[in-house]
Each structure stands twice: as C-alpha cells, then as structure tokens.
N, C-alpha and C positions, 0 to 999 in steps of 0.2 A: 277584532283587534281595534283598539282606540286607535285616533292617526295622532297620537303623539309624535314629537321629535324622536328618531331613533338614529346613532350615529355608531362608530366605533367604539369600543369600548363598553357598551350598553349589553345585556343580556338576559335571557326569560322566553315565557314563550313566546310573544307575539317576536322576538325574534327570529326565532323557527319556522312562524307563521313567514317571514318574509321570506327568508331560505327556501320555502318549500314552493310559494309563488314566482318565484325568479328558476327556481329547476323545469319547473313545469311550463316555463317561457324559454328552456333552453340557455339561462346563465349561469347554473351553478350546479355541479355535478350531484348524483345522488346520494354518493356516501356520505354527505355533509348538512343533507336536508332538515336534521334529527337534531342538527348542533343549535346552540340556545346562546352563542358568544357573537358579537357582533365584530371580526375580526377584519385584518387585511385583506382575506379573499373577498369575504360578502362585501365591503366597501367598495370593491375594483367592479364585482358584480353589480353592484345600484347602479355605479357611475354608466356603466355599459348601455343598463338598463333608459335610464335618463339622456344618453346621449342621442339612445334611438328613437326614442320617443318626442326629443325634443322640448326638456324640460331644462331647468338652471342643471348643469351637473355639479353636483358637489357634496355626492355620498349621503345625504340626508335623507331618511324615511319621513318626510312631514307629509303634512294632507294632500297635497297635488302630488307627490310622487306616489303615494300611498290608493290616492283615488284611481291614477291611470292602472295602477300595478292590479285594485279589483274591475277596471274596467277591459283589461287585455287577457283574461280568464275567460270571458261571453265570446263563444261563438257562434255562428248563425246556427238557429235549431234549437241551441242549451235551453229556450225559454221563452216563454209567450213574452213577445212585445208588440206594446199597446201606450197611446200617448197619453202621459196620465200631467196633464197643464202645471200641477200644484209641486210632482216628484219627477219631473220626466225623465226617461231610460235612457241610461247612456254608455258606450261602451264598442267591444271593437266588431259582438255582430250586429250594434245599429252601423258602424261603417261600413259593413259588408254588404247590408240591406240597401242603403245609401248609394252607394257604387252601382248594385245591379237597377236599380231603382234611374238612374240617370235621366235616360230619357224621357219618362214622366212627369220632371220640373221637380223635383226632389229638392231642390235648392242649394245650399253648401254644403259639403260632405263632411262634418264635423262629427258624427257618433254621438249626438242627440236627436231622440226621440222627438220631435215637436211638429208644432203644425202640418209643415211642408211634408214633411216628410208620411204624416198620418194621411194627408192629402193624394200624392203620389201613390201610395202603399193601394188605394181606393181604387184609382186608376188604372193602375194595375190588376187589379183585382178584376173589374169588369173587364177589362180585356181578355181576360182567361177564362172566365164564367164562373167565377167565384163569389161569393155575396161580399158588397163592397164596405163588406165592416170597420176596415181600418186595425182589422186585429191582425197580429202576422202568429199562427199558428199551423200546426202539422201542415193541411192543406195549402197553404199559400207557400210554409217551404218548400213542400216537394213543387211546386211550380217553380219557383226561386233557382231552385236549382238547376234549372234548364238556361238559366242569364246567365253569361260569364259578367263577372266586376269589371265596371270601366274604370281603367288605372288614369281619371281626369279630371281637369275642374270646369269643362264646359257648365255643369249645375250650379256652381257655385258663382262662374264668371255672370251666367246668363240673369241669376238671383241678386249679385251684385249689382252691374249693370242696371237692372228696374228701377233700384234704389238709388242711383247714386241719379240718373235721368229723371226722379221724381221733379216736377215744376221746371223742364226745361233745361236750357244749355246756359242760364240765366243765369252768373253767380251771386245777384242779389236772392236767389231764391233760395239759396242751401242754407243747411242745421248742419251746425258741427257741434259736436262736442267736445269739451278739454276736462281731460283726467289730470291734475295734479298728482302726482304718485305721492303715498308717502308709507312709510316704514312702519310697523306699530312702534318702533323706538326709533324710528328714522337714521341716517346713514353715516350720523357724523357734524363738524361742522366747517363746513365749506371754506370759510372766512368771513369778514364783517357781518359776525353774528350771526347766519344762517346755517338752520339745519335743515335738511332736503325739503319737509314738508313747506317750510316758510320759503324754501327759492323757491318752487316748482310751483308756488301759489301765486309768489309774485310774480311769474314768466306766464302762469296762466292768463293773467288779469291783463299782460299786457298786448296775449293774443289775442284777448275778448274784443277788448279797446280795439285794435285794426280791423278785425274782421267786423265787429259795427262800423265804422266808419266806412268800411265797405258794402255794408247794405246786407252783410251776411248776418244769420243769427246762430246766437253763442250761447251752448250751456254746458258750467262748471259741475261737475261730480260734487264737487265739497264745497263748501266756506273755509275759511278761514281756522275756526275754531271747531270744525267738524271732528269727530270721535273716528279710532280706526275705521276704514269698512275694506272688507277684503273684494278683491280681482269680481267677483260673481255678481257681487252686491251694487260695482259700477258698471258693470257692465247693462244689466237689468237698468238701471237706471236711465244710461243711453240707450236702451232700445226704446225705454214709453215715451223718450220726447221723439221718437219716429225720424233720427239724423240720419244725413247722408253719409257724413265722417266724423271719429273719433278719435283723438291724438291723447295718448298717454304719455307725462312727461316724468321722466324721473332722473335720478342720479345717484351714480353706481356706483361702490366701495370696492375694495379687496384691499386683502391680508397685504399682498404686496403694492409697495407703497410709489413704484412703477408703472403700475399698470395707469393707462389713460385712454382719452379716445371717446369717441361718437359711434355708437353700433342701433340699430336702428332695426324692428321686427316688425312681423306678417303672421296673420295664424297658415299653416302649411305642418306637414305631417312624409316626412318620409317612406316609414314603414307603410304607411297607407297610402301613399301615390298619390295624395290629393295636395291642392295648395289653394289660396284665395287668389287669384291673377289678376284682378283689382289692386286687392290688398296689396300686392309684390311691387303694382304699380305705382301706388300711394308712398307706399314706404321709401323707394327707389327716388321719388321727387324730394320728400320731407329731407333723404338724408343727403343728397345731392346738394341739397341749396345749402345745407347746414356748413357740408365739409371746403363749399364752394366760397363762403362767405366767411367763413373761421379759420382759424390754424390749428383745432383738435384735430389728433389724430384719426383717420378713418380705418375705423374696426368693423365698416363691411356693414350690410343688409341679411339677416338671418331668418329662414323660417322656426318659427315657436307652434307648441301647442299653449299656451299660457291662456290662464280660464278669460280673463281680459278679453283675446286675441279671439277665444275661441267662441264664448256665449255669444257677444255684440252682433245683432245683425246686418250692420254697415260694415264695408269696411274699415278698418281698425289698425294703428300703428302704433309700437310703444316706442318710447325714445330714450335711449340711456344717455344723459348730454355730461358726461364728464364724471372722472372720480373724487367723488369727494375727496378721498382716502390718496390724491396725487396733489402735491402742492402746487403743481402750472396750471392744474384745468381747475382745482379748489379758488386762485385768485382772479382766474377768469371768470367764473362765474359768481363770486362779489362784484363784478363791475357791471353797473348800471346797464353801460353801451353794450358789454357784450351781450348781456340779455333781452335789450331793445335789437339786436343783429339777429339774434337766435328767432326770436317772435315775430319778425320780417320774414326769417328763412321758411318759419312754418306756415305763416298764411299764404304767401307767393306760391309754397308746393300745393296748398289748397285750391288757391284758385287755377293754376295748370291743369288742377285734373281734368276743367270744366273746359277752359279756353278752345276755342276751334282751332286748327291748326298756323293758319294764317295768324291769328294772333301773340301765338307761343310764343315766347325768345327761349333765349338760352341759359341754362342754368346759371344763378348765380349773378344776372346781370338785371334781371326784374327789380321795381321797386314800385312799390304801392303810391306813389305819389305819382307817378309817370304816368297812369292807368288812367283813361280818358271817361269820361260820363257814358261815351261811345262802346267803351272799352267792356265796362260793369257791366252793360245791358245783355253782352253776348251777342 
C-alpha cells in the first residue's frame, strides 16, 4: 500500500488493507475487515490506534501512522533481524529484542535496528555460546526466549547520560542543536507577516546568538530558504554533528480557533514501557522556564513516538510555542520581546541540565547575563 493520506470518506483496497492491520492489532472487529469504505468506525479505530502509540491523533492514515501500523505487525521470531546501516529494521520485535537485550548496553529502546543494538545482540550472543554474528535468528531466539523484557529505560537513561557527560560538566563544551519546524505549507500566519517557518527561524537564530555568547556551540537543521525536509532527515542531521541536545521549535494550529498553550514532548512509548528519562528531563526544564516566564497557557509535558523524537541520538525535545490558529498567542508571538523571553527560557533550560547542583536556581528566575565567567566553566 502507498502511505498516501487516507481519511474518512476515502475508499479502495489499501483501505481494507488498513482495516485488516488495525483487527489484527485488536481494533476493529472481524466482520468489517473486508469493507473498502473508510467510515466512522474505522476513523474511531485509527484514532485508538494513534493514541496508543503515541502519534498526533487525528484519524489520518499518512506515513508515520501508516509506518508504525507495519511496524506493530513484527514480532519477535516473525524474521531474521540484522543491522542493515543504509535500510535499518525497525519495529515492535526490535523492541522486544531491545527490552530483553537491556543489560547488555543495548542503548535506547526505540525499535531500531542500529549499531547499539547489533552490538549488544553480540554480547549476548557470547554469553550463551553462540557465534557472535550480530544476526538475531532461529537460535538466538530460542535463547531469547529464556529473558523476560525489562519494562525500563535504564538503557536508554545509561546511553543518554554518556552523551549528554561527553567533554565534562562544562557548558562551554556542549552541541546543541535547533530544529526550526516548519510545515510543507506551514501553519498559517501568526501576525506581522509571519508564517511558522519564518518565526521558528527567527526564534532559532536568536537561540543560536545566546548560546554562542555562552561559549555553547549551535547548529540550525535549516537556513532560511531551505526546501521541506521531513522529521528523519533532521533528525539524521543532528546525530552527524555528534550534539548533546536538540530543541525542535514549532507552532501549532487547529480547527478550533480556542485552542492555545505551550505543550512541550519526549520520545517515550507507552504500549512499550519505555521512555527517554533524560529526555523527560530536558523537556520538563525547556517547558518549565517557558510557562514560568510567559502567560501561554500550560498544555503539560507529553511523551511522543514522533521520528524527530525518536531517530536523534541525544536527547530530544519539540516544542509546540502557541497557536497560530488563536489570536492571543498569534500576537504574542509577533512580538519581538516575547521571542527574545522564549529563547532566554530555552537556553537557561539548556544549561540547568549541566549545572551542578549548588549552582542551580529556580525555575524561571535565571538569566544569562547574571551567569559569572565562574559560573560557564562549571
């Protein structure tokens, strides 16, 4: 099936096809698996399906709902996995492998195949007397199957942690990165001329500017006049500069012209028991300072599966800063000040992550210019 948009009202086979993958995961009864109409039930059914998963819900068969929905069909055993650098495997029995895999240094438990994980896989292997090929086939299942799944993100925190400790406690020493989000037809227009891609570009630029002046180094996902690139394609990008952390900035729409607020994600996974506790970390400061220092409303800290969230192997935060689509947080975000407040709030949550305890303050009350030469060295 192509991963076209598929919504209500649409009909054919690859409809069917979805019907039949959502029965087979226990959301849509059997007698209806055959039907080719993309109706009220099957819509309540996506929605379910995306809820649990931890995708945007909102009834849509597009590629990311479409990719988890063939990646939650793999279960451990269904298929030789092997890490293949160029296509890597991905799916819900690499999280199962991942989970029993823990102790090993497995890394994040995400349901990609990659290094770490081909690494661990080895590991294992010699511990059992198996030849340490890094292939997970017949014999390494039946071993497999002797681990129960740790329902935890020790691997993940342990894999964070390395990373984020790379060059010390120093926050002259850190890589961040800044994701400007933007739409392939972006979200609307804010006010004074701005559509998501040109805020989120200009609020980048002015995090870039702090966090050099800090001694921290910065790099943007885009320019200015860069071409779409989707969630995979930036993510990949902050992993080759080798960052400690990644702040994706965006700004959120809906139909209803109410809705407003600051909500603020973590890659984390319900159905799987795993979460980034790092990430939870990160995210919990970014949106702390945000809500501490603005009058948006707080729409809360969420875990996401979102490819952004989930490829990056730093920890990772997106940040939805206001609805376009709401007229108090659209004229907030034309104004200068308030986006020189926002890009305070983000770099401050940045460097708390590093700070020693004794240095810490309290949310909301930090400012980059109070910060001593003493301060920067760690």
């Amino acid at each position: 099936m192509s991963p076209s948009l598929y919504r209500v009202g649409d009909q054919g086979p690859a409809v069917r096809e979805i019907r039949s993958r959502l029965h087979r995961l226990g959301f849509i009864p059997e007698q209806s698996t055959g039907d080719e109409s993309f109706d009220g039930n099957l819509d309540r059914a996506v929605r379910a399906f995306q809820q649990q998963r931890g995708l945007i819900v909102d009834g849509v068969v597009g590629r990311n709902t479409y990719r988890v929905l063939d990646e939650a069909r793999w279960q451990l055993g269904d298929r030789l996995l092997v890490h293949s650098p160029a296509n890597p495997l991905s799916g819900d029995d690499v999280v199962d492998l991942q989970r029993r895999l823990q102790s090993f240094g497995v890394g994040p438990v995400d349901g990609i195949f990659g290094e770490m994980t081909e690494g661990a896989l080895r590991e294992f292997q010699r511990s059992v007397g198996l030849p340490p090929d890094g292939t997970c086939g017949p014999a390494t299942f039946k071993a497999l199957a002797k681990r129960d799944p740790v329902a935890s993100s020790d691997g993940d925190a342990a894999a964070g942690g390395k990373q984020m400790r790379r060059g010390g406690n120093r926050p002259v020493a850190k890589i961040v990165v800044i994701d400007p989000g933007h739409g392939e037809t972006g979200v609307g227009r804010p006010g004074g001329g701005f559509g998501e891609a040109d805020l989120t570009f200009d609020l980048a630029r002015r995090i870039e500017g702090r966090l050099g002046a800090t001694g921290a180094q910065a790099f943007l996902t885009r320019n200015r006049s860069s071409a779409y690139l989707d969630q995979v394609s930036r993510a990949e990008f902050a992993n080759r500069t080798d960052a400690h952390l990644c702040v994706s900035l965006n700004v959120d729409a809906s139909p209803n012209p109410d809705a407003n607020g600051v909500a603020t994600f973590y890659y984390g996974s319900d159905t799987h028991g795993v979460h980034s506790e790092i990430g939870e970390r990160f995210a919990g400061l970014v949106h702390r300072e945000i809500v501490a220092r603005t009058d948006l409303t707080d729409c809360r800290v969420h875990a996401k599966t979102w490819d952004l969230l989930r490829w990056t192997h730093m920890p990772t935060v997106l940040v939805n800063i206001g609805y376009a689509t709401n007229r108090r947080d659209a004229a907030r975000l034309a104004d200068p000040a308030f986006r020189d407040t926002i890009a305070e709030a983000v770099v401050v949550a940045t460097r708390r992550v590093y700070l020693p305890p004794e240095l810490d303050q309290q949310t909301g009350v930090m400012h980059l210019d109070g910060l001593t030469d003493q301060d920067l060295a760690g």
